[in-house]
PDB file of N, CA, C and O in Angstrom:
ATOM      1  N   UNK A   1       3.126  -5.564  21.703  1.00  0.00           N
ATOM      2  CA  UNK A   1       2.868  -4.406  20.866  1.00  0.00           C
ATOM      3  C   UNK A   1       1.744  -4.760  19.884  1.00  0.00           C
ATOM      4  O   UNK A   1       1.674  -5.881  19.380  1.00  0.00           O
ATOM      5  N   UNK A   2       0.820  -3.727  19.609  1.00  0.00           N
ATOM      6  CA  UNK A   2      -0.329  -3.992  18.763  1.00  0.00           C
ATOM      7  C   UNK A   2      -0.052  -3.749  17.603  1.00  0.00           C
ATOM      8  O   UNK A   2       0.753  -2.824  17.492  1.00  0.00           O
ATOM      9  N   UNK A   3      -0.492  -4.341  16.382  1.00  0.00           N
ATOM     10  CA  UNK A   3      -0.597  -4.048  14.890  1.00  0.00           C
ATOM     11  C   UNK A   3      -0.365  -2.503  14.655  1.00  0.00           C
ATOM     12  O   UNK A   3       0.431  -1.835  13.994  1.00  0.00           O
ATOM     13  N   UNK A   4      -1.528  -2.217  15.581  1.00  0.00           N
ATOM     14  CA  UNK A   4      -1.509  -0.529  14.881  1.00  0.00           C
ATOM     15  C   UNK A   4      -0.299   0.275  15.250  1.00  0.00           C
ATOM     16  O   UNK A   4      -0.039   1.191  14.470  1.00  0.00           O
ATOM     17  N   UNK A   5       0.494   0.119  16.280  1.00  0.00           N
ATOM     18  CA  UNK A   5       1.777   0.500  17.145  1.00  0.00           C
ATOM     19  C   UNK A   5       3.266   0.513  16.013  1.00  0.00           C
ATOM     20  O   UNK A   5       4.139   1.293  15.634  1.00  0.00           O
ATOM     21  N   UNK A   6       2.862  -0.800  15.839  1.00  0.00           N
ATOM     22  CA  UNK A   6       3.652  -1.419  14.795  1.00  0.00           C
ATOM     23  C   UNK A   6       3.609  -0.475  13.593  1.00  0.00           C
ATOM     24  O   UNK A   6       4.622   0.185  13.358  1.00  0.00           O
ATOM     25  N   UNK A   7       2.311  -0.319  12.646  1.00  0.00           N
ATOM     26  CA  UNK A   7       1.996   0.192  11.792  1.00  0.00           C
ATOM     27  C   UNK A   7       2.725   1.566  11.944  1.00  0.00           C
ATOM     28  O   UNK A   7       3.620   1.947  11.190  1.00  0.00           O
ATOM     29  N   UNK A   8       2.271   2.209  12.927  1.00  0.00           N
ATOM     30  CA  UNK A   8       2.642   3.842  13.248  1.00  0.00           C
ATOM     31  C   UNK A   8       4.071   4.026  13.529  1.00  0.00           C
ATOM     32  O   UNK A   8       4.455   5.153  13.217  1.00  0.00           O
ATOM     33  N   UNK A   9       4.930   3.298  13.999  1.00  0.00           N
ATOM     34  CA  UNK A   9       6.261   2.934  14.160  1.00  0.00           C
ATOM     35  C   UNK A   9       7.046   2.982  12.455  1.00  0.00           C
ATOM     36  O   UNK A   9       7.957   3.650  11.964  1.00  0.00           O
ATOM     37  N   UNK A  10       6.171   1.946  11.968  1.00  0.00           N
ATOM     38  CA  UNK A  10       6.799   1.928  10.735  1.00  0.00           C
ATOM     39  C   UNK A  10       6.976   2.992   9.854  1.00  0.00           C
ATOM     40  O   UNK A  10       8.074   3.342   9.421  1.00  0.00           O
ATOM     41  N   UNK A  11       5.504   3.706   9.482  1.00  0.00           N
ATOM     42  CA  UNK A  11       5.386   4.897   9.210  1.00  0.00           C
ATOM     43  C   UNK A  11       6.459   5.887   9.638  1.00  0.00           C
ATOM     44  O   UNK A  11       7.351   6.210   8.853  1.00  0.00           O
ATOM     45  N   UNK A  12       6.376   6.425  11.007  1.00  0.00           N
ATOM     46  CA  UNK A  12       7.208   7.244  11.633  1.00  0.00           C
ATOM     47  C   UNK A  12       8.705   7.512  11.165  1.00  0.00           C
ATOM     48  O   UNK A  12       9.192   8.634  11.027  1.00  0.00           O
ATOM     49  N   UNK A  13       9.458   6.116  10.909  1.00  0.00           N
ATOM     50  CA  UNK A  13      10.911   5.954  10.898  1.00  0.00           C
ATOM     51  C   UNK A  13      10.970   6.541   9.174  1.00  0.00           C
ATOM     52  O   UNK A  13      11.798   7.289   8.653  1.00  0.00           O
ATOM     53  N   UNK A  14       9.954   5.983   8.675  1.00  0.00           N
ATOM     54  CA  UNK A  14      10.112   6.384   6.780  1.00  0.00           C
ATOM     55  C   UNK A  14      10.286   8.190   6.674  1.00  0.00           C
ATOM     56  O   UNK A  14      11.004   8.913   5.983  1.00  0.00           O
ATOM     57  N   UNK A  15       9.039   8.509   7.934  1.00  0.00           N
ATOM     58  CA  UNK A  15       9.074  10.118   7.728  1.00  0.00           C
ATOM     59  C   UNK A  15       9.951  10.608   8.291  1.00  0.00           C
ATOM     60  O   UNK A  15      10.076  11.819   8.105  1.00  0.00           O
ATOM     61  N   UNK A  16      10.909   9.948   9.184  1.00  0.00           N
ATOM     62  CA  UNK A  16      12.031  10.645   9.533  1.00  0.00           C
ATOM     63  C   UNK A  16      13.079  10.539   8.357  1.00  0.00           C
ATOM     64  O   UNK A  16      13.972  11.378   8.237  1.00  0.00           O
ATOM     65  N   UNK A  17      12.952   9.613   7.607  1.00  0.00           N
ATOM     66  CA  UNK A  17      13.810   9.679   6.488  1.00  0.00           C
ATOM     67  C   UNK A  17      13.909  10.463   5.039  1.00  0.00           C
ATOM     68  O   UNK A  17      14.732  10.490   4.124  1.00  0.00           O
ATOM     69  N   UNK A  18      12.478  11.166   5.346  1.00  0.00           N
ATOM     70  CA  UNK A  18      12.076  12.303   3.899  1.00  0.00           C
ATOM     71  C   UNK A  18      11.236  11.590   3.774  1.00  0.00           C
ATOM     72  O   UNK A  18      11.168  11.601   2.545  1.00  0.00           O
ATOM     73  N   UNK A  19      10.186  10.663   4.214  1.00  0.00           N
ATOM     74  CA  UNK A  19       8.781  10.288   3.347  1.00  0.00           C
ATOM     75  C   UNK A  19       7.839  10.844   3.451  1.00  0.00           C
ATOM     76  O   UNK A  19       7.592  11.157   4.615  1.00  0.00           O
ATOM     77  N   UNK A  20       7.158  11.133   2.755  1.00  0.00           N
ATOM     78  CA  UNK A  20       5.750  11.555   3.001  1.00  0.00           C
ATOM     79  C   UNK A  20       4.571  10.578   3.385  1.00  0.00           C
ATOM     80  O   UNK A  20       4.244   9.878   2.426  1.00  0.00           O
ATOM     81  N   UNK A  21       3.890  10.360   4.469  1.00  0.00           N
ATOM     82  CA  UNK A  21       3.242   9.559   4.925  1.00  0.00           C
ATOM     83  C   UNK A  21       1.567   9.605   3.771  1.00  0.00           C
ATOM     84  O   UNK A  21       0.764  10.538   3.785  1.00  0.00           O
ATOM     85  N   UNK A  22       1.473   8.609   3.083  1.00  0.00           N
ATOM     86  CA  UNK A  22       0.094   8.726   2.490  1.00  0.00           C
ATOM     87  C   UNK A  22      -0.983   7.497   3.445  1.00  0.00           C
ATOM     88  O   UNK A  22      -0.831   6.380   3.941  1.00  0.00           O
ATOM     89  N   UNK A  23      -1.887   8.326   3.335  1.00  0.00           N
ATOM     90  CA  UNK A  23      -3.264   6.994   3.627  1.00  0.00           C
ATOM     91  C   UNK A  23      -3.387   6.088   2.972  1.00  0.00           C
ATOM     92  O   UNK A  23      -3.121   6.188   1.774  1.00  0.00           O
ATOM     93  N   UNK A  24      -3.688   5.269   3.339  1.00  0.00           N
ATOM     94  CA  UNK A  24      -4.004   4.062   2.817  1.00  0.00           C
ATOM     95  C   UNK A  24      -5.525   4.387   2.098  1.00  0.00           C
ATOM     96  O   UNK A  24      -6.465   5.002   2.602  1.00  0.00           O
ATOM     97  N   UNK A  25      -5.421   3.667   0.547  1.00  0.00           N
ATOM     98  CA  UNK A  25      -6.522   4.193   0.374  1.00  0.00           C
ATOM     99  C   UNK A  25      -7.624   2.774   0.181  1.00  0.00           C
ATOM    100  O   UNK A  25      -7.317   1.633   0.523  1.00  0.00           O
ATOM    101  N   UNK A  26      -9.034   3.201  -0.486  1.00  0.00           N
ATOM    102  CA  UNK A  26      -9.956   1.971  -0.527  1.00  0.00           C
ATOM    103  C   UNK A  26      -9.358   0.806  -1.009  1.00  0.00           C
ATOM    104  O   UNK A  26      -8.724   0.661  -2.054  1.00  0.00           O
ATOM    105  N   UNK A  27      -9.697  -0.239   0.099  1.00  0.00           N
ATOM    106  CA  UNK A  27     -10.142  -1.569  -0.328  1.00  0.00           C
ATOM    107  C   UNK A  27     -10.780  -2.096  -2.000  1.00  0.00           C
ATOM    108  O   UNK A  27     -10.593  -3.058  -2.745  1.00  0.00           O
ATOM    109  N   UNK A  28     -11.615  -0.825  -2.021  1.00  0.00           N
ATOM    110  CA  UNK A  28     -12.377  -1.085  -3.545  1.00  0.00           C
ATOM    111  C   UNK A  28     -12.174   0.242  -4.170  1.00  0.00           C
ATOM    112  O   UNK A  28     -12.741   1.261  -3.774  1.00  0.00           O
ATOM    113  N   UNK A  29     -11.152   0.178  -5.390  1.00  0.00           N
ATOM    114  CA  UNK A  29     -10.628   1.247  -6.191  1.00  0.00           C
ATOM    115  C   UNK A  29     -11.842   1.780  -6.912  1.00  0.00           C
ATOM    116  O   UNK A  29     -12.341   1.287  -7.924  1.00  0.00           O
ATOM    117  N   UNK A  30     -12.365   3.141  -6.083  1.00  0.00           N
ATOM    118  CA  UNK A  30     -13.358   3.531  -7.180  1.00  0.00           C
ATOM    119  C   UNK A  30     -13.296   4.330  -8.430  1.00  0.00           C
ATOM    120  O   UNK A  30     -14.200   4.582  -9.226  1.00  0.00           O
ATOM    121  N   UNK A  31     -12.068   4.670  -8.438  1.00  0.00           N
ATOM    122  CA  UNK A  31     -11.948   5.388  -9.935  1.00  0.00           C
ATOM    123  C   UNK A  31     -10.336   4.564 -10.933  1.00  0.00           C
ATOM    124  O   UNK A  31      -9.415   5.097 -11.553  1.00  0.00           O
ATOM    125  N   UNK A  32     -10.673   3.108 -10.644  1.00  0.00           N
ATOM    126  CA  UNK A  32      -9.869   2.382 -11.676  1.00  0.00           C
ATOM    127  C   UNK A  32     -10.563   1.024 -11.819  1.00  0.00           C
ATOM    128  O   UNK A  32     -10.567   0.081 -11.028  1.00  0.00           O
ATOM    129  N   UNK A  33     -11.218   1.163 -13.161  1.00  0.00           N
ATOM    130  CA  UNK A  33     -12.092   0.177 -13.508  1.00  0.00           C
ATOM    131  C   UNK A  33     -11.561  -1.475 -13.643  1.00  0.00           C
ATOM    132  O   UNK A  33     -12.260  -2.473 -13.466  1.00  0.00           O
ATOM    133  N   UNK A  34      -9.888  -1.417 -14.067  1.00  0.00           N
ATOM    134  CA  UNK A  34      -9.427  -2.466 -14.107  1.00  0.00           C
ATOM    135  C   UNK A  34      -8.928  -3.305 -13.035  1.00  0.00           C
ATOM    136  O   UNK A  34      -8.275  -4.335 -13.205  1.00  0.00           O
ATOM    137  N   UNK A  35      -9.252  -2.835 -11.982  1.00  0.00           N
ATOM    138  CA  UNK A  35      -9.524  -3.628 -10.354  1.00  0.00           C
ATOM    139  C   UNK A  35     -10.589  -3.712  -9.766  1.00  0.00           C
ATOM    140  O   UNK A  35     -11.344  -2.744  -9.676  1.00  0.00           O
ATOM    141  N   UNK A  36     -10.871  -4.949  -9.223  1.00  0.00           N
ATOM    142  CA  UNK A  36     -11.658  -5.107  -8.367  1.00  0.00           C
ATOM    143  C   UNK A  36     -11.450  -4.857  -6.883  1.00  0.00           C
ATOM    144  O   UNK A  36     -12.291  -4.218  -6.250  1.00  0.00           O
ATOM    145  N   UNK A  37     -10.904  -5.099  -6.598  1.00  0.00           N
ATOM    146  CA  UNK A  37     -10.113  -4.706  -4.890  1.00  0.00           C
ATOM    147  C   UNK A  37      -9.035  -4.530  -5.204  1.00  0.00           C
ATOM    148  O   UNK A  37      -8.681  -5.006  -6.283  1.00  0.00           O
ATOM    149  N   UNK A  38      -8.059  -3.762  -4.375  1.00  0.00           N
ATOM    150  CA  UNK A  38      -6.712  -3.718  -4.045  1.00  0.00           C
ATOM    151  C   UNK A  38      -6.277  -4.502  -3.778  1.00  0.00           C
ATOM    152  O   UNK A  38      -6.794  -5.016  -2.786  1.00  0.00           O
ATOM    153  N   UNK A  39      -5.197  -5.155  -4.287  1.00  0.00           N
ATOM    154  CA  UNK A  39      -4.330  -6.177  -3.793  1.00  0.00           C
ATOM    155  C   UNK A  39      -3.206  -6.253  -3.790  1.00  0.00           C
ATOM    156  O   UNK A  39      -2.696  -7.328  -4.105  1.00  0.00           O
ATOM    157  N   UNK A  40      -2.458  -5.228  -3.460  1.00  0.00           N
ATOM    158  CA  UNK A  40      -0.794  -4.727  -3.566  1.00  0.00           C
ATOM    159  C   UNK A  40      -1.057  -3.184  -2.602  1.00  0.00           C
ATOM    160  O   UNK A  40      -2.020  -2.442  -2.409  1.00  0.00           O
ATOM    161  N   UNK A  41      -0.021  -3.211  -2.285  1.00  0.00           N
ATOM    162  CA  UNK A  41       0.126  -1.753  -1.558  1.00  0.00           C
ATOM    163  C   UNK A  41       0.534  -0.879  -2.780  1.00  0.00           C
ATOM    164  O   UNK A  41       0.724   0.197  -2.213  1.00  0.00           O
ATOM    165  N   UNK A  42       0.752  -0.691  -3.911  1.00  0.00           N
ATOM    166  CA  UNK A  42       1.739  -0.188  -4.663  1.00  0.00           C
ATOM    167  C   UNK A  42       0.076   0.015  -5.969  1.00  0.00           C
ATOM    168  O   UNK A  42       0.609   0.162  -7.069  1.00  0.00           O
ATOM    169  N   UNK A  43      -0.726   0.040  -6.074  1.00  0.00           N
ATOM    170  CA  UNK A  43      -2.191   0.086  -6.779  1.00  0.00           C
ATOM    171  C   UNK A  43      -2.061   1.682  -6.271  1.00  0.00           C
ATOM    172  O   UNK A  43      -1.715   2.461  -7.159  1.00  0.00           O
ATOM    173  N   UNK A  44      -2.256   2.150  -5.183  1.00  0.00           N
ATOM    174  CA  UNK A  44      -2.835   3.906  -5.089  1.00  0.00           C
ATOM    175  C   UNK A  44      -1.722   4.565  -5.743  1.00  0.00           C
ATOM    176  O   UNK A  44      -1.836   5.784  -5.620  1.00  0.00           O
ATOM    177  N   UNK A  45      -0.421   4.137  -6.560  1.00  0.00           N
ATOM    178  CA  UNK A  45       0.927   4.640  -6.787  1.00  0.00           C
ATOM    179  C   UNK A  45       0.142   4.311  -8.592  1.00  0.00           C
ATOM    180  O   UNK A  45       0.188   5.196  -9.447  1.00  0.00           O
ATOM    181  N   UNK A  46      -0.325   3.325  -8.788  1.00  0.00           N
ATOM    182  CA  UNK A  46      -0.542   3.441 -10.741  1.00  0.00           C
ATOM    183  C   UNK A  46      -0.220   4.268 -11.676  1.00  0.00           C
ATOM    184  O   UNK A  46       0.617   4.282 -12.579  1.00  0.00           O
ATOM    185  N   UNK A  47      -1.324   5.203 -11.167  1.00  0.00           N
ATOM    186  CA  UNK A  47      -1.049   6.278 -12.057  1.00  0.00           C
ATOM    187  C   UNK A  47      -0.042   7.228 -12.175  1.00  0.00           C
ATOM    188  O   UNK A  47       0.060   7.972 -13.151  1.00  0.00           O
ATOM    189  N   UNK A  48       0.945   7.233 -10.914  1.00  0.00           N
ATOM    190  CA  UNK A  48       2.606   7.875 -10.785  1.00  0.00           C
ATOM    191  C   UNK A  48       3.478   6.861 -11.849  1.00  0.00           C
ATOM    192  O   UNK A  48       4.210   7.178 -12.786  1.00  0.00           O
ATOM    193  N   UNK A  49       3.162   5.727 -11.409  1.00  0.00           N
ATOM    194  CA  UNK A  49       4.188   4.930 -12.123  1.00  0.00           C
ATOM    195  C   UNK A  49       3.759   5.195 -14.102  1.00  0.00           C
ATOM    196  O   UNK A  49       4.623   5.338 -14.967  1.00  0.00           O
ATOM    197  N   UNK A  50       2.300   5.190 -14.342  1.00  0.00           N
ATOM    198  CA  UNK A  50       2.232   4.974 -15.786  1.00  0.00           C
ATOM    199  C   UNK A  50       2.487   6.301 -16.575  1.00  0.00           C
ATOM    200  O   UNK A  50       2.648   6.490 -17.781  1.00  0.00           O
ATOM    201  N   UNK A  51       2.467   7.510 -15.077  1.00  0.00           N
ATOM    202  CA  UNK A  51       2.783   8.692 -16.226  1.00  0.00           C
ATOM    203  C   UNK A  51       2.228   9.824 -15.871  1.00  0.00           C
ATOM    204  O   UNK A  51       2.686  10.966 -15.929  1.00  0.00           O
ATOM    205  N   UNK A  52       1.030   9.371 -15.432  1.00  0.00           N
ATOM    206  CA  UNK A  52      -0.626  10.149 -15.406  1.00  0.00           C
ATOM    207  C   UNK A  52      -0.553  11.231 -14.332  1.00  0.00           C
ATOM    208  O   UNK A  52      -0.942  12.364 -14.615  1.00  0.00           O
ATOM    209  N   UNK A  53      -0.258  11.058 -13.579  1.00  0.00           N
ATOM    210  CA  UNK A  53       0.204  11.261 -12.075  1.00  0.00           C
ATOM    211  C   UNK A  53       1.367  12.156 -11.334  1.00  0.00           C
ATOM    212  O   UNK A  53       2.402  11.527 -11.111  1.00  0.00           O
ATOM    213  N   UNK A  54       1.354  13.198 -11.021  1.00  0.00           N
ATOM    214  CA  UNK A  54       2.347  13.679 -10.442  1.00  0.00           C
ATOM    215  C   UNK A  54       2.252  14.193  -9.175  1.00  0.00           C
ATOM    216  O   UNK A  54       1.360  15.010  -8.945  1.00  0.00           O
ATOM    217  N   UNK A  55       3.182  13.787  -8.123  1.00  0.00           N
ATOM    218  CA  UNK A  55       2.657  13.895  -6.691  1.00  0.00           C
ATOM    219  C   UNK A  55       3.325  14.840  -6.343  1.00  0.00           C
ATOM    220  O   UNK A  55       4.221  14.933  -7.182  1.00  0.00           O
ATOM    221  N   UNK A  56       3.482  15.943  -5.283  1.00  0.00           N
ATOM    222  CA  UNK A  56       4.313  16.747  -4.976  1.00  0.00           C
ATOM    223  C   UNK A  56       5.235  16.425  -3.972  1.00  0.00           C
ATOM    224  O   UNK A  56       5.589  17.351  -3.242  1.00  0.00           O
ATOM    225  N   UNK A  57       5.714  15.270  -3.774  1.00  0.00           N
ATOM    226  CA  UNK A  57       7.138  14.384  -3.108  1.00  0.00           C
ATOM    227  C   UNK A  57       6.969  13.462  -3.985  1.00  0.00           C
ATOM    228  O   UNK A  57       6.108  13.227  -4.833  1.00  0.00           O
ATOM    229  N   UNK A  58       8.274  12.799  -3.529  1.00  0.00           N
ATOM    230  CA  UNK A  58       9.262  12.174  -4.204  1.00  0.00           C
ATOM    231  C   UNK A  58       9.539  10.819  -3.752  1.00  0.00           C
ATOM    232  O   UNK A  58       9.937   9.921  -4.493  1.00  0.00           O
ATOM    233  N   UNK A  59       9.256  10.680  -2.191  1.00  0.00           N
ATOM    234  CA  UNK A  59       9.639   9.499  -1.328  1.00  0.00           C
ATOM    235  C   UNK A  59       8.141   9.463  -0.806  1.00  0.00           C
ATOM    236  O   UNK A  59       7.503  10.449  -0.437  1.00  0.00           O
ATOM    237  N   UNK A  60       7.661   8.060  -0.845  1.00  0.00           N
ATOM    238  CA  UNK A  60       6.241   7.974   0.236  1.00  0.00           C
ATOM    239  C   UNK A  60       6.282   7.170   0.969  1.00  0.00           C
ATOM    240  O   UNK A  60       7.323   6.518   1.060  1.00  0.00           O
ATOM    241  N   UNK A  61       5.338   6.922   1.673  1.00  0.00           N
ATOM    242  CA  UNK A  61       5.670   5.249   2.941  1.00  0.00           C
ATOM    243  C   UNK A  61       3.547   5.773   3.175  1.00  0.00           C
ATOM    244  O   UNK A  61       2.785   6.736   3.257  1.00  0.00           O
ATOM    245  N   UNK A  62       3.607   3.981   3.174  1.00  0.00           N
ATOM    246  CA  UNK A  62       2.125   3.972   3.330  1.00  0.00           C
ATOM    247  C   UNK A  62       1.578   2.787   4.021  1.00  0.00           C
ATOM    248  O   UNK A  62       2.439   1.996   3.637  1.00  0.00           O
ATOM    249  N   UNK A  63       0.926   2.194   4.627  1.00  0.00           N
ATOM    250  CA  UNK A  63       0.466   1.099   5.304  1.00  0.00           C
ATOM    251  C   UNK A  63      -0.863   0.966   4.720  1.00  0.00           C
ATOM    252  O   UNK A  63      -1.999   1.135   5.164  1.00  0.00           O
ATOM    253  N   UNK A  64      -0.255   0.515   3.285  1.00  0.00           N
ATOM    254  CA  UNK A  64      -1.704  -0.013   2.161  1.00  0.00           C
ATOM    255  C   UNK A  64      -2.661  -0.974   2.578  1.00  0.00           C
ATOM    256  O   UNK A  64      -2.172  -2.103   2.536  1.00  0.00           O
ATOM    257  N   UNK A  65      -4.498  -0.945   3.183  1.00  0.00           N
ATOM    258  CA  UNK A  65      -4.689  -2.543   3.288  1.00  0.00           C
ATOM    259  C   UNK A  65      -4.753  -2.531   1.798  1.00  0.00           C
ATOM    260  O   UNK A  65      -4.694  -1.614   0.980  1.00  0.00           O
ATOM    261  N   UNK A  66      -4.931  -4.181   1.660  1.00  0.00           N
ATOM    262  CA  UNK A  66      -5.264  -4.951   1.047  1.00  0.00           C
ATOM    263  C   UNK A  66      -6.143  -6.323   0.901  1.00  0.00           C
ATOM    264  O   UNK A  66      -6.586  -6.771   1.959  1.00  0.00           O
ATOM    265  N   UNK A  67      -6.473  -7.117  -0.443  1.00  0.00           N
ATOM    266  CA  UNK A  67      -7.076  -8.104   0.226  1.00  0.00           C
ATOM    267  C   UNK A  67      -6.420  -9.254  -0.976  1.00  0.00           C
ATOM    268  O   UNK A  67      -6.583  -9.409  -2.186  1.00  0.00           O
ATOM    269  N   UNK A  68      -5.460 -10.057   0.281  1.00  0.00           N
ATOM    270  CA  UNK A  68      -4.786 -11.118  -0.269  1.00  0.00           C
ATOM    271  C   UNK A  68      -5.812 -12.488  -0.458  1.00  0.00           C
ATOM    272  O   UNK A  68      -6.516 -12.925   0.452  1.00  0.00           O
ATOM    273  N   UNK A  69      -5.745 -12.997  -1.681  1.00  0.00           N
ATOM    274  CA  UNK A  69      -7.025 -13.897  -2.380  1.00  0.00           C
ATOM    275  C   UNK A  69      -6.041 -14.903  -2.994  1.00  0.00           C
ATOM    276  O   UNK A  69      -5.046 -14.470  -3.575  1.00  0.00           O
ATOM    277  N   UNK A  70      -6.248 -16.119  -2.904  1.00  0.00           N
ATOM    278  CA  UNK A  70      -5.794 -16.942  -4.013  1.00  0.00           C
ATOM    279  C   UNK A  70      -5.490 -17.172  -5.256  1.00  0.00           C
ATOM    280  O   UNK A  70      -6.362 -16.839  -6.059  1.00  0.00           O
ATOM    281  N   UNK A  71      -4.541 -17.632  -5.680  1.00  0.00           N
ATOM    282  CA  UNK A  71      -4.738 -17.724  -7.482  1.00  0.00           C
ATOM    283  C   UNK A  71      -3.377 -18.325  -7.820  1.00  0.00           C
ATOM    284  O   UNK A  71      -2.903 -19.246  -7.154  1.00  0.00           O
ATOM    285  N   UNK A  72      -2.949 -17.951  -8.547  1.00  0.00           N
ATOM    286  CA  UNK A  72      -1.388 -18.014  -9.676  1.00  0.00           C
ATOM    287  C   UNK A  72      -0.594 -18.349  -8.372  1.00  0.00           C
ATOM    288  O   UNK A  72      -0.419 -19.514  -8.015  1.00  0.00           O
ATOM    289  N   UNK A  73      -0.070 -17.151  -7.605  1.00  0.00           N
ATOM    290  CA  UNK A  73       1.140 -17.694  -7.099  1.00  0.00           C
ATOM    291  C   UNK A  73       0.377 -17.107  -5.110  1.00  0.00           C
ATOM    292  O   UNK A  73       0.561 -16.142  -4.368  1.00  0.00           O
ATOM    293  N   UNK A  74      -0.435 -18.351  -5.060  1.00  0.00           N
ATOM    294  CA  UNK A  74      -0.995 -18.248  -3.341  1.00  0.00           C
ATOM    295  C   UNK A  74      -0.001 -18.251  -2.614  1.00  0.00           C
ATOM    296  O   UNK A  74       0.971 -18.755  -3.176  1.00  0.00           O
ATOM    297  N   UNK A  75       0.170 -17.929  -1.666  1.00  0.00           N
ATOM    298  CA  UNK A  75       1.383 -17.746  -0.704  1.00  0.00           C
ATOM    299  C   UNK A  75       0.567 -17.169   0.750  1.00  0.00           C
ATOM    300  O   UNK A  75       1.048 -16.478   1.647  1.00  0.00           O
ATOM    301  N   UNK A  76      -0.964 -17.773   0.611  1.00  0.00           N
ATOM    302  CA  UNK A  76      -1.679 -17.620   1.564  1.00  0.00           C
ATOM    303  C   UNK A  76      -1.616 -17.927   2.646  1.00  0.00           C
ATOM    304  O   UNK A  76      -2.144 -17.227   3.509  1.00  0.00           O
ATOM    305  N   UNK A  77      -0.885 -19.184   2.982  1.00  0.00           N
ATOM    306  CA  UNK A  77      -0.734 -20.169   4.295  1.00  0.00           C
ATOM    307  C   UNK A  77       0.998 -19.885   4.765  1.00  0.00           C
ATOM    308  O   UNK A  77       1.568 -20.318   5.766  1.00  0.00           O
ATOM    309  N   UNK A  78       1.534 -19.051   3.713  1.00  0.00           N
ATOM    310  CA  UNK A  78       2.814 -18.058   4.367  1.00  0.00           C
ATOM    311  C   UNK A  78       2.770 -16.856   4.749  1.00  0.00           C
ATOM    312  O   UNK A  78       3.853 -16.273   4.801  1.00  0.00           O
ATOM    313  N   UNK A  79       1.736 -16.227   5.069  1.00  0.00           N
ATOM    314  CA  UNK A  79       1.718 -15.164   5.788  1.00  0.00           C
ATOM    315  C   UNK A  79       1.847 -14.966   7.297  1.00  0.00           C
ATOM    316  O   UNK A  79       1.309 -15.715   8.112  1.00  0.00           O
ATOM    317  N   UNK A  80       2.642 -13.842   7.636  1.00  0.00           N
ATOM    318  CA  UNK A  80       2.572 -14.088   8.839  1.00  0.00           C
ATOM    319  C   UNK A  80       3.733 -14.834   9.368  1.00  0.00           C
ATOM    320  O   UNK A  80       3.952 -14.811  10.579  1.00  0.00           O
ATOM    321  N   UNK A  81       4.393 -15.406   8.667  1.00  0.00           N
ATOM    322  CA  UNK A  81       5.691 -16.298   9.040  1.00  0.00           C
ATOM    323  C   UNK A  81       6.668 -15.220   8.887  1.00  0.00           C
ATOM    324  O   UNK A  81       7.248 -14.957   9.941  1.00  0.00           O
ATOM    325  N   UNK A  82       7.072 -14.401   7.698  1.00  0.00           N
ATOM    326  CA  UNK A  82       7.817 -13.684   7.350  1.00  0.00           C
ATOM    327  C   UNK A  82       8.350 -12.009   7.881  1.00  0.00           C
ATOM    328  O   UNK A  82       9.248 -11.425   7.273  1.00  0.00           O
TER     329      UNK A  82
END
């Protein structure tokens, strides 16, 4: 099975559960100055969580990229195991 199979699978089962399927959005957040890239799936959600934001559902499911980089707590050479 391919990544993307996988991906769409995953998706699928959330929207059978009440989610609303969102896109994944840019790699490079252009309207939040205090990121440089995305690096969490849970970044296109910010502004829901701080307040700003109100979405019209309640439940989402998303297949965020991202770009996992080194630093504080790397867990780079564990990916992929889990």
């Amino acid at each position: 099975m391919k990544s993307a199979e996988i991906r769409q699978k995953f998706l699928k089962f959330f929207e059978s559960k009440g989610h609303q399927i969102v896109p994944s959005s840019s790699l490079v957040p252009h309207e939040d100055p205090t990121l440089l890239f995305t690096n969490a799936g849970m970044n296109q959600f910010k502004d829901v969580f701080l307040g700003f934001d109100k979405r019209p559902y309640v439940r989402a499911t998303t297949s965020q990229k991202c770009v996992r980089a080194g630093g504080k707590h790397n867990d780079l050479e564990n990916v992929g195991y889990t």
